[in-house]
Backbone atoms as SQL, in Angstrom:
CREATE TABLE atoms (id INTEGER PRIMARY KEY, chain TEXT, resi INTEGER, resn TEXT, atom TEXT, x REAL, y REAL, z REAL);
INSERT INTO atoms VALUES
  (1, 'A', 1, 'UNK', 'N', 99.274, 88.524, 148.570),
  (2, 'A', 1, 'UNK', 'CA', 98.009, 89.134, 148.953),
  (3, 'A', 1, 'UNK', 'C', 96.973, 88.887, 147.864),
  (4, 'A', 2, 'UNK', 'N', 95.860, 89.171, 148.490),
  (5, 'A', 2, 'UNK', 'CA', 94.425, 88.447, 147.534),
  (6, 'A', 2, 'UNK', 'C', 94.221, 89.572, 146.432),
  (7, 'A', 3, 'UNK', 'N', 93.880, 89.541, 145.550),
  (8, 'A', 3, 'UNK', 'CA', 93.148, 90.795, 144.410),
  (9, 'A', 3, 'UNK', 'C', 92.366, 91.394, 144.813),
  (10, 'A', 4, 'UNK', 'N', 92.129, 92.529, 145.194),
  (11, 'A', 4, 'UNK', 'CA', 90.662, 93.245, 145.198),
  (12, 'A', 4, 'UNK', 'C', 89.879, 94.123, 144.420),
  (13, 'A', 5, 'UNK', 'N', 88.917, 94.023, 144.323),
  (14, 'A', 5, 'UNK', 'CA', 88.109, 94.424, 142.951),
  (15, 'A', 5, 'UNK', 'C', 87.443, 95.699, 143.423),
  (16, 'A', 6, 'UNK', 'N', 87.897, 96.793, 142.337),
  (17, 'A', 6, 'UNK', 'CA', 87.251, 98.463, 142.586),
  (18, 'A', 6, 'UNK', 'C', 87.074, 98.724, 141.686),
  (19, 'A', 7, 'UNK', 'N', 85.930, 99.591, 141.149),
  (20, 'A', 7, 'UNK', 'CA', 85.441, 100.369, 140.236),
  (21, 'A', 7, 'UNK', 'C', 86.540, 100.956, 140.116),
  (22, 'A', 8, 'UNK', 'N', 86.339, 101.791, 138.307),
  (23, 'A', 8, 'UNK', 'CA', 87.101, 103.107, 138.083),
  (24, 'A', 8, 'UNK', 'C', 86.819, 104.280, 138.918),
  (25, 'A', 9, 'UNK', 'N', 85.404, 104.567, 139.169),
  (26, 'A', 9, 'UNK', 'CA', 84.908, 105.627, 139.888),
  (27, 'A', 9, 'UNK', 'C', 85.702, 105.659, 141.155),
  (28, 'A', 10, 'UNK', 'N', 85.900, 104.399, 142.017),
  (29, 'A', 10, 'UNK', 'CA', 86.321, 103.895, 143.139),
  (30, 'A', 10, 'UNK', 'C', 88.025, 104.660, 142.827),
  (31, 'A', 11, 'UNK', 'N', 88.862, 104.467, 141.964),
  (32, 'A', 11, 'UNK', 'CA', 89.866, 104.092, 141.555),
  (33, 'A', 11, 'UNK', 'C', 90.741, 105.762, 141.892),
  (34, 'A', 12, 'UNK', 'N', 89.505, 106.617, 140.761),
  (35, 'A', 12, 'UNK', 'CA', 89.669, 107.820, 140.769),
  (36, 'A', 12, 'UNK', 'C', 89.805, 108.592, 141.896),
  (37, 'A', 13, 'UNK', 'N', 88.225, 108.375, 142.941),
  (38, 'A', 13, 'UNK', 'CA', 88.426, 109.122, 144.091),
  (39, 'A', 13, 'UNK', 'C', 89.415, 108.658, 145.114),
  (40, 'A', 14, 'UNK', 'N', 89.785, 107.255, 145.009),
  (41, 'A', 14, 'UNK', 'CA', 91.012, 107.020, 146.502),
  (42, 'A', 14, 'UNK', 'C', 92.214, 106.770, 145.601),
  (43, 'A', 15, 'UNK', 'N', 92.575, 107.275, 144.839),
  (44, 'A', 15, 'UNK', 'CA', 94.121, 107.039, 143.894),
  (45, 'A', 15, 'UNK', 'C', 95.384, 106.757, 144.869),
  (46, 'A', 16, 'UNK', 'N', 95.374, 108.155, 145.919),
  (47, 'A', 16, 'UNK', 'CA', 96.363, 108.096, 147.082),
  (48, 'A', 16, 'UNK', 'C', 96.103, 107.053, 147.982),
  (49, 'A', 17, 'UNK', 'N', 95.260, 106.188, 148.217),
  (50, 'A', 17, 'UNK', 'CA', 95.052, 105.517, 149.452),
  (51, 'A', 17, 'UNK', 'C', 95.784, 103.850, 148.836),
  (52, 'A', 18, 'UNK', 'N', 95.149, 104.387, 147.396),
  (53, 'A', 18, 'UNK', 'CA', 95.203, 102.655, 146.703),
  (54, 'A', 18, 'UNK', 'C', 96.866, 102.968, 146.087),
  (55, 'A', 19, 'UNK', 'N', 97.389, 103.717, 146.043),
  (56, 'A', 19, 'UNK', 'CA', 99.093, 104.053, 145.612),
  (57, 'A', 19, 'UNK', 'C', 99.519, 103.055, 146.738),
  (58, 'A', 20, 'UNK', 'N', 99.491, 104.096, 148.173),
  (59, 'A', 20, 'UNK', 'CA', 100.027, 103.784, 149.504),
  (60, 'A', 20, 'UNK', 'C', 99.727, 102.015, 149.719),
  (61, 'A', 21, 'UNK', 'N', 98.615, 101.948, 149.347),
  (62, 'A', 21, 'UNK', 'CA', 98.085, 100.141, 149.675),
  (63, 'A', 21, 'UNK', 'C', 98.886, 99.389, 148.771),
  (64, 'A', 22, 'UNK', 'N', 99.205, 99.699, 147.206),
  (65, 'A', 22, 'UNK', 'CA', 99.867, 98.905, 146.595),
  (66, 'A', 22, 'UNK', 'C', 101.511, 98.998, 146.586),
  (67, 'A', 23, 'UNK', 'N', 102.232, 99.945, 147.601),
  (68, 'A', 23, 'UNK', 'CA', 103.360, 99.842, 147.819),
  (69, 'A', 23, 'UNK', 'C', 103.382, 98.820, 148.617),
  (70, 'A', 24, 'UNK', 'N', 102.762, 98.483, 149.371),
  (71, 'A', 24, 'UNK', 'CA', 102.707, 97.412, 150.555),
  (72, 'A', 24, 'UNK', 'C', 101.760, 95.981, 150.112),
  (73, 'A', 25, 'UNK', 'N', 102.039, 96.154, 148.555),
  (74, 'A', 25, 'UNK', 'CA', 101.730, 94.864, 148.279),
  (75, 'A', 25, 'UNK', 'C', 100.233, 94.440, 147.312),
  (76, 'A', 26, 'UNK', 'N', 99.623, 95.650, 148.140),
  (77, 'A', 26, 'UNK', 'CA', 97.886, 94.474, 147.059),
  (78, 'A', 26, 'UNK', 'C', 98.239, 95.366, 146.070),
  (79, 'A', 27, 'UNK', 'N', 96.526, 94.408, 145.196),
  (80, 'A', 27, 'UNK', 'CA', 96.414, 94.623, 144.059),
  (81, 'A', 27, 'UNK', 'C', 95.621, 94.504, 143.524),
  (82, 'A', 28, 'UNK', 'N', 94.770, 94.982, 142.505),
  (83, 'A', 28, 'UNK', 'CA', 93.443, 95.552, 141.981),
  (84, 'A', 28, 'UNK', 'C', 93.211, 95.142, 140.705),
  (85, 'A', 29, 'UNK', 'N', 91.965, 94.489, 140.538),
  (86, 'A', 29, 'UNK', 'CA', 91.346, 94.680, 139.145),
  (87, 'A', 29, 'UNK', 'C', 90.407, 95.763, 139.612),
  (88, 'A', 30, 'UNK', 'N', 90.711, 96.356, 137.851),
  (89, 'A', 30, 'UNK', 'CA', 89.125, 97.711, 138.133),
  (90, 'A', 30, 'UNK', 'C', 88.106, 97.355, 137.269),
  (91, 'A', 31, 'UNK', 'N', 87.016, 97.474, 137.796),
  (92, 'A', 31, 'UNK', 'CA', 85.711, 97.443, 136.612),
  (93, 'A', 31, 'UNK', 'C', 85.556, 98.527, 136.172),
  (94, 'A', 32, 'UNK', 'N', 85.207, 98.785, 135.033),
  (95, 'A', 32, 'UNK', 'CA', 84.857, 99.734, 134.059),
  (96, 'A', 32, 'UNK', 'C', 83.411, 99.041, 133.482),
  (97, 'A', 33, 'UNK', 'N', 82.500, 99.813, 133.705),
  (98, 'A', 33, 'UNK', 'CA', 80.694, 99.423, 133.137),
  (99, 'A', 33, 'UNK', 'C', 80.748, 97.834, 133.876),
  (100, 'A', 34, 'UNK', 'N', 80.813, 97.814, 134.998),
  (101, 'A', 34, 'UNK', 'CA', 80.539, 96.265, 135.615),
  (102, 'A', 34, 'UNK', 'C', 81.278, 95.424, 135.190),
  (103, 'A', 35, 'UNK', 'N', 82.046, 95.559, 134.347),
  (104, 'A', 35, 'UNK', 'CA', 83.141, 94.558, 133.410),
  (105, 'A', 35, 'UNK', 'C', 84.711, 94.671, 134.362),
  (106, 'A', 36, 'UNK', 'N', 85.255, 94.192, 133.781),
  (107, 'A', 36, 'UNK', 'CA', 87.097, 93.837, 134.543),
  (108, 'A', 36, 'UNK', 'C', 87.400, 94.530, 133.372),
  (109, 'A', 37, 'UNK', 'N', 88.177, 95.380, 133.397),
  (110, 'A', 37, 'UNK', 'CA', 88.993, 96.552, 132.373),
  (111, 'A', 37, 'UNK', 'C', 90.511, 96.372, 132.529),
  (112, 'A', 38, 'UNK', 'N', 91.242, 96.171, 133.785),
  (113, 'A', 38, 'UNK', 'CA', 92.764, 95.966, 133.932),
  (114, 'A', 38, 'UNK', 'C', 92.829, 95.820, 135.051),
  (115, 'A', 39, 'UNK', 'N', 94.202, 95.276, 135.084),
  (116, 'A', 39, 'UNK', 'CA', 94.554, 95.049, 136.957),
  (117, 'A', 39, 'UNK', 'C', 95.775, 95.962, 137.168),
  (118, 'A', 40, 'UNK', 'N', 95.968, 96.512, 138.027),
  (119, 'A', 40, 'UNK', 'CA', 97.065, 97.577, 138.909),
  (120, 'A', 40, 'UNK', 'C', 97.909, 96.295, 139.511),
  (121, 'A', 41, 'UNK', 'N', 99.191, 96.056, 139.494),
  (122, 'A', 41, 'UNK', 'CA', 99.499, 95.306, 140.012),
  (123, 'A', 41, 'UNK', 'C', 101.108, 96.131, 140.692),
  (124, 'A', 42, 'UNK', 'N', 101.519, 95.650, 141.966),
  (125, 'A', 42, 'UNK', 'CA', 102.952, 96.655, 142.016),
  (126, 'A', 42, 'UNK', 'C', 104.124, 96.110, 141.249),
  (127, 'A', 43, 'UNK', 'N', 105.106, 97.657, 140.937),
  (128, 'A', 43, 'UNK', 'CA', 106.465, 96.618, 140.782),
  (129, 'A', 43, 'UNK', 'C', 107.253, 96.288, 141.220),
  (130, 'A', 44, 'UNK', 'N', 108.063, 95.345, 140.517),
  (131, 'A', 44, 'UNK', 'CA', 109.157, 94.536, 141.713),
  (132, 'A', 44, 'UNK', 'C', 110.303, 95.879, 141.530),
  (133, 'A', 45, 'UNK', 'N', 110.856, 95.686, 142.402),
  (134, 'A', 45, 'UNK', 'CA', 112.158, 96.519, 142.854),
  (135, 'A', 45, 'UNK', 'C', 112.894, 96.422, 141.522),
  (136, 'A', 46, 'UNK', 'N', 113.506, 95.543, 140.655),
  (137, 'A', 46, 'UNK', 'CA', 114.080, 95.849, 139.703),
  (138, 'A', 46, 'UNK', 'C', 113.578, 96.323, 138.640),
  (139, 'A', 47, 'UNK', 'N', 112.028, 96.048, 138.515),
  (140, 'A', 47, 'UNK', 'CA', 111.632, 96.643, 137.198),
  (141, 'A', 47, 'UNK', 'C', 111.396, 98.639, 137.471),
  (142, 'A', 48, 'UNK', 'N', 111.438, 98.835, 139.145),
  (143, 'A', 48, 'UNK', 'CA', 111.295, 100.384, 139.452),
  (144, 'A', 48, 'UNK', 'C', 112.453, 100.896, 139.303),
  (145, 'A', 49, 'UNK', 'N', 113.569, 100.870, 138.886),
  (146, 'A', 49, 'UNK', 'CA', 114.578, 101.511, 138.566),
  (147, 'A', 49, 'UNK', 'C', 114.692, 102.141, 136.939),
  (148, 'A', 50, 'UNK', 'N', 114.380, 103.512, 137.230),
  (149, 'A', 50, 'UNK', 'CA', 114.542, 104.312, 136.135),
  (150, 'A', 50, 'UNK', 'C', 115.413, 104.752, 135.818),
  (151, 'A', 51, 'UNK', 'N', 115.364, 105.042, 134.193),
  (152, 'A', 51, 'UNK', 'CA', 116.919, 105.675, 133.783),
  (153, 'A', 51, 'UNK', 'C', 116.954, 107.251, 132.960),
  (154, 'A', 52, 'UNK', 'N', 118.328, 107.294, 132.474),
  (155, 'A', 52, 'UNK', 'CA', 117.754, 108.875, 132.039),
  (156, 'A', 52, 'UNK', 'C', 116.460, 108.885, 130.963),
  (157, 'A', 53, 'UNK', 'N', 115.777, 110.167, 131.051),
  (158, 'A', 53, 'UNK', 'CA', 114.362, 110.108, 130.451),
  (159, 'A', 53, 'UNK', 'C', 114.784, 110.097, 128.645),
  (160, 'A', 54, 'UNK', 'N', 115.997, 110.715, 128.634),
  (161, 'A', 54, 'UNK', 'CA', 116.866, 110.268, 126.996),
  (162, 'A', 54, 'UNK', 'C', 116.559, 108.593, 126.026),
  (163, 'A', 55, 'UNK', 'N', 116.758, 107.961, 127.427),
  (164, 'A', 55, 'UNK', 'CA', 117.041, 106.557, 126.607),
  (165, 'A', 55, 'UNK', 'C', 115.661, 106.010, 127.079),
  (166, 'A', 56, 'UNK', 'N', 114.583, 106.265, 127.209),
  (167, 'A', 56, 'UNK', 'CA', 113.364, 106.224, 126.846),
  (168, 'A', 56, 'UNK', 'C', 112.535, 106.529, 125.565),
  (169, 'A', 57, 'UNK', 'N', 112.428, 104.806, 125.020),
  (170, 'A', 57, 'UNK', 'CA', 112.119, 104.565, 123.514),
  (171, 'A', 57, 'UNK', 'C', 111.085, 106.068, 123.379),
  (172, 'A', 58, 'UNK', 'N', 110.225, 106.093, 124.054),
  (173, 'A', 58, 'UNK', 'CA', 108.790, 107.067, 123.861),
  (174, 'A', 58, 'UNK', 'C', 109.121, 108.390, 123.525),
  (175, 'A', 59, 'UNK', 'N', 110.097, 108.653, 124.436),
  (176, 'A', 59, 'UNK', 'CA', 110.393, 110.050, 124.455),
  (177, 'A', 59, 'UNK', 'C', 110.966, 111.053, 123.190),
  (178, 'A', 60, 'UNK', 'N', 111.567, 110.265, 122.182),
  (179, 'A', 60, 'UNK', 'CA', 111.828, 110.661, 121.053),
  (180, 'A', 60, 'UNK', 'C', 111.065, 110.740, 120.071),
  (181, 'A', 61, 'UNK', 'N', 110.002, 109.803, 120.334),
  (182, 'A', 61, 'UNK', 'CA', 109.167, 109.328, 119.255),
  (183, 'A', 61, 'UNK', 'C', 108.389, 111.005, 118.889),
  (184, 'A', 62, 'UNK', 'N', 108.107, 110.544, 117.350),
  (185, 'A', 62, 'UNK', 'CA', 107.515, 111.462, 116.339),
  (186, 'A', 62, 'UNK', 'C', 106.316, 111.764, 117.235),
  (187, 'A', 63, 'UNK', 'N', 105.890, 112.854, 116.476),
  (188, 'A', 63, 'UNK', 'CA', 104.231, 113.732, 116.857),
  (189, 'A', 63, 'UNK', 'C', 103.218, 112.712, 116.451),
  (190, 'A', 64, 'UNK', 'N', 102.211, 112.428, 116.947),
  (191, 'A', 64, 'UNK', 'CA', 100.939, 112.217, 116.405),
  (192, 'A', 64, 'UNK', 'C', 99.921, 112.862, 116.695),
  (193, 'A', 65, 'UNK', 'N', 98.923, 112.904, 115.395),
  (194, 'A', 65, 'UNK', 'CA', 97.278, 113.676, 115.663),
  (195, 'A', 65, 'UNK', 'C', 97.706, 114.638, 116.715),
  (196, 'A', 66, 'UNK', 'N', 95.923, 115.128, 117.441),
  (197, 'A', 66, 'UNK', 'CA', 95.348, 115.445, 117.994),
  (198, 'A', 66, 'UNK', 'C', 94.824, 115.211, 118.884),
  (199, 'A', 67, 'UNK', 'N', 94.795, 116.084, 120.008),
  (200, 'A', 67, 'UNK', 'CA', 93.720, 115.504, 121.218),
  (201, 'A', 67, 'UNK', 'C', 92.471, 116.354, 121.461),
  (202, 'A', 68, 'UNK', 'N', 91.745, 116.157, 122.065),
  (203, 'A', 68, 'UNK', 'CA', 90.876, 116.656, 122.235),
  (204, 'A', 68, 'UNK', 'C', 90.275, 118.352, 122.803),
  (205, 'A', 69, 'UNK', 'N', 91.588, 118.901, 123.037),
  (206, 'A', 69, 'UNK', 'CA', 92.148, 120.080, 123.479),
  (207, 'A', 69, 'UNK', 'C', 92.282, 120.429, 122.278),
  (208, 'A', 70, 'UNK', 'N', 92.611, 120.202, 120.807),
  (209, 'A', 70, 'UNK', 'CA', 92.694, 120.994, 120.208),
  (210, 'A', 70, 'UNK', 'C', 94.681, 121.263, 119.870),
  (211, 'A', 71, 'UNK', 'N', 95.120, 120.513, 120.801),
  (212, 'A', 71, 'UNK', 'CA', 96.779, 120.935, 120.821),
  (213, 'A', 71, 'UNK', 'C', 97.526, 119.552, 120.242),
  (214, 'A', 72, 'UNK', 'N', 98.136, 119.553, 119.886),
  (215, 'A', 72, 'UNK', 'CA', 99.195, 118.637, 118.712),
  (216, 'A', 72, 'UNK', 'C', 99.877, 117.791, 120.147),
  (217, 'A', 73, 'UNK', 'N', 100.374, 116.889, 119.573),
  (218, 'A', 73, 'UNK', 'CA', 101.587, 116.218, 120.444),
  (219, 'A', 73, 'UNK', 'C', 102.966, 116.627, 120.990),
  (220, 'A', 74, 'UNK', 'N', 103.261, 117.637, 119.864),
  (221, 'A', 74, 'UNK', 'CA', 104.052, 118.591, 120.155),
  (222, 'A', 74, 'UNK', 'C', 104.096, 120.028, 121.759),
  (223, 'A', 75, 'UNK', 'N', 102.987, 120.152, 121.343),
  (224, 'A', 75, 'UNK', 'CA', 102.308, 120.709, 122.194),
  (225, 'A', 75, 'UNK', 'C', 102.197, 120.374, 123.688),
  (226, 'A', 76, 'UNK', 'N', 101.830, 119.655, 123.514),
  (227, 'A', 76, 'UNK', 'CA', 101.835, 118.820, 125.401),
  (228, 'A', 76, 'UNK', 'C', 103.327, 118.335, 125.472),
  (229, 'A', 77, 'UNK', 'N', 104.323, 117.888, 124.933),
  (230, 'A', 77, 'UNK', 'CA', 105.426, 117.539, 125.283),
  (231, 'A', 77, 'UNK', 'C', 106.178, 119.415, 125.620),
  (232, 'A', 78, 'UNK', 'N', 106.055, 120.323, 124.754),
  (233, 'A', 78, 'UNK', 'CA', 106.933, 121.924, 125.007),
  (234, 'A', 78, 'UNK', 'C', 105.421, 122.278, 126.554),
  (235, 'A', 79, 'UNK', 'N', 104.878, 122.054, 126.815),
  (236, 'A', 79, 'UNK', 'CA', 103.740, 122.349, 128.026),
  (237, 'A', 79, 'UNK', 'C', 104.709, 121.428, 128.954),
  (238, 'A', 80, 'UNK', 'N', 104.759, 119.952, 128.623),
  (239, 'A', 80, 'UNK', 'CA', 105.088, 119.354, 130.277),
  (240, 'A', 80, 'UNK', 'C', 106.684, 119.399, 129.993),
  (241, 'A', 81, 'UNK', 'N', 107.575, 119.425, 129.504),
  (242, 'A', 81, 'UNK', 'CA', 109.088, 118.851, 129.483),
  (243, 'A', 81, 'UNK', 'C', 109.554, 120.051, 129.063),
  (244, 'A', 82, 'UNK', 'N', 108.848, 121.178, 128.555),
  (245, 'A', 82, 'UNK', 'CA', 109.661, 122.628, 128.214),
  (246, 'A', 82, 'UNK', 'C', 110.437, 122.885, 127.122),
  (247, 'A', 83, 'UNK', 'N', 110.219, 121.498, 126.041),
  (248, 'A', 83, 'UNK', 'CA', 110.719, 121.419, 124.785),
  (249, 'A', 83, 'UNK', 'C', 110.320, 122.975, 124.274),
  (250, 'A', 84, 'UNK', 'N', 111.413, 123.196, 123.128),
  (251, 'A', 84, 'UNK', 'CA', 111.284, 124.186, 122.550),
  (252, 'A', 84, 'UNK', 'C', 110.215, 123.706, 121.173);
């Protein structure tokens, strides 16, 4: 299937429409300020097979900084995953 080109703005408001469209194949560059910023592309069946969230390099990894909330890295990982 051909590329089709959507704004971020675009990107944001139809997220669900353009999910559903790229299970079935297309695929998107987005502009960001009139420019090409990245392309959404789907994955193949073997690279969608996930494993335990353990042996995920990221998931162990150390704290860094700050965000803009004001809350540590720590912080958003005991908020979404319930770390102590």
């Amino acid at each position: 299937m051909a590329t089709k080109t959507i704004s971020a703005k675009e990107l944001r408001a139809s997220l669900p429409k353009i999910v559903e469209r790229m299970r079935k194949g297309d695929q998107y560059t987005v502009l960001y300020r009139s420019r090409p910023a990245f392309r959404l592309v789907p994955v193949s069946p073997e690279s969608a097979i996930v494993g335990p969230i353990e042996e995920d390099p990221l998931f162990g990894a150390p704290a860094l900084g700050r965000t803009s909330d004001g809350h540590t890295s720590v912080d958003h990982d005991r908020i979404l995953y319930g770390k102590p």
